[in-house]
C-alpha positions in Angstrom: -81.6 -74.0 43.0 -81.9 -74.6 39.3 -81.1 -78.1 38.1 -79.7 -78.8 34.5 -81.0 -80.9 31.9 -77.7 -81.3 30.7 -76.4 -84.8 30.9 -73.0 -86.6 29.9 -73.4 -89.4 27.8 -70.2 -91.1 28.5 -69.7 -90.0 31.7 -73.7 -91.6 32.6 -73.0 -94.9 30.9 -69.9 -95.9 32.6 -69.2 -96.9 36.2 -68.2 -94.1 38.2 -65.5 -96.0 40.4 -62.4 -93.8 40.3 -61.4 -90.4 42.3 -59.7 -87.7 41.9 -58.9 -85.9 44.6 -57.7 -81.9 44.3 -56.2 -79.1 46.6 -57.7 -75.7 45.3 -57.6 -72.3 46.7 -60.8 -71.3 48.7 -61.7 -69.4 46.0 -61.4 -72.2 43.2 -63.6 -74.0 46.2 -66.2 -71.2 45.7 -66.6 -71.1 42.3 -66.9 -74.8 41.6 -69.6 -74.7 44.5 -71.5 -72.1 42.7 -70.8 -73.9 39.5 -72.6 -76.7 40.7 -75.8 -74.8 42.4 -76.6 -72.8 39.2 -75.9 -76.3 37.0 -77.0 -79.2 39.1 -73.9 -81.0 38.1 -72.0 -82.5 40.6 -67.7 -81.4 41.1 -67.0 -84.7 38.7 -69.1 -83.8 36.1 -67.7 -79.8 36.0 -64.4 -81.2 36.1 -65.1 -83.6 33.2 -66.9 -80.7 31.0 -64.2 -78.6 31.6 -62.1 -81.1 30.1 -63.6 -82.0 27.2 -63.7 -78.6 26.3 -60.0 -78.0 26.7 -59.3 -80.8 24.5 -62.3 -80.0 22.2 -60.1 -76.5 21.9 -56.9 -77.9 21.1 -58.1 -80.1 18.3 -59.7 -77.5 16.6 -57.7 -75.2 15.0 -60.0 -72.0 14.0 -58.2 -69.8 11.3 -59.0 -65.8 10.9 -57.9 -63.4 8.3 -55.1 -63.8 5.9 -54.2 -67.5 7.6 -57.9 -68.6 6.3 -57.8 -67.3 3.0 -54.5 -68.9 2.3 -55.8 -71.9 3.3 -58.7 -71.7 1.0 -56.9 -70.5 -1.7 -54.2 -74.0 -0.7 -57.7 -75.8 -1.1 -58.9 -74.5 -3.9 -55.8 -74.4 -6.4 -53.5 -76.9 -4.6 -49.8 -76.6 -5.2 -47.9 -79.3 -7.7 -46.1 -81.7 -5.1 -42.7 -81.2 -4.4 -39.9 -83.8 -5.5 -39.4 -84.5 -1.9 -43.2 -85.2 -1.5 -43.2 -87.4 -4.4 -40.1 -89.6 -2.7 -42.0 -89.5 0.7 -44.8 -91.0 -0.3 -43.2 -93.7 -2.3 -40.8 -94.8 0.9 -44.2 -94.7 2.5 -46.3 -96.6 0.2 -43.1 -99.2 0.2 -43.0 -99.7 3.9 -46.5 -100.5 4.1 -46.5 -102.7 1.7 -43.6 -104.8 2.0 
């Protein structure tokens, strides 16, 4: 059985005191038990991966094609800001200050 290398930092320094318990079909069952031979991680630790890398997914928004090159071009040569922009950030700038 090969063991991984791979550690979480988080996940290592803090107390591992809560559970989470799951009902999962016997093949879910399977695959996290082969998950954890071929990695040497334990269930908590797949679970935890897997979920940062959900959430790692969701922040990240990854652009392709025509959608990147606007945005680029938006970079580059920004538009003027709008009237409405203009009156936003002053109600803004107002709030916060006073």
């Amino acid at each position: 059985m090969a063991t991984s290398t791979h550690r979480l930092p988080s996940a290592d320094r803090e107390l591992k005191n809560h559970r989470i318990e799951l009902r999962v079909a016997p093949s879910a069952k399977l695959v996290i038990q082969r998950a954890m031979a071929v990695s040497g991680l334990t269930a908590g630790d797949l679970a935890y991966e897997g979920a940062r890398r959900v959430l790692d997914e969701h922040e990240r928004m990854v652009l392709q094609g025509a959608d990147r090159e606007a945005f680029l071009a938006a970079l580059m040569d920004p538009p003027a800001p709008t009237a409405k922009l203009v009156a936003a950030l002053r109600r803004h700038r107002d709030a916060i200050s006073g």
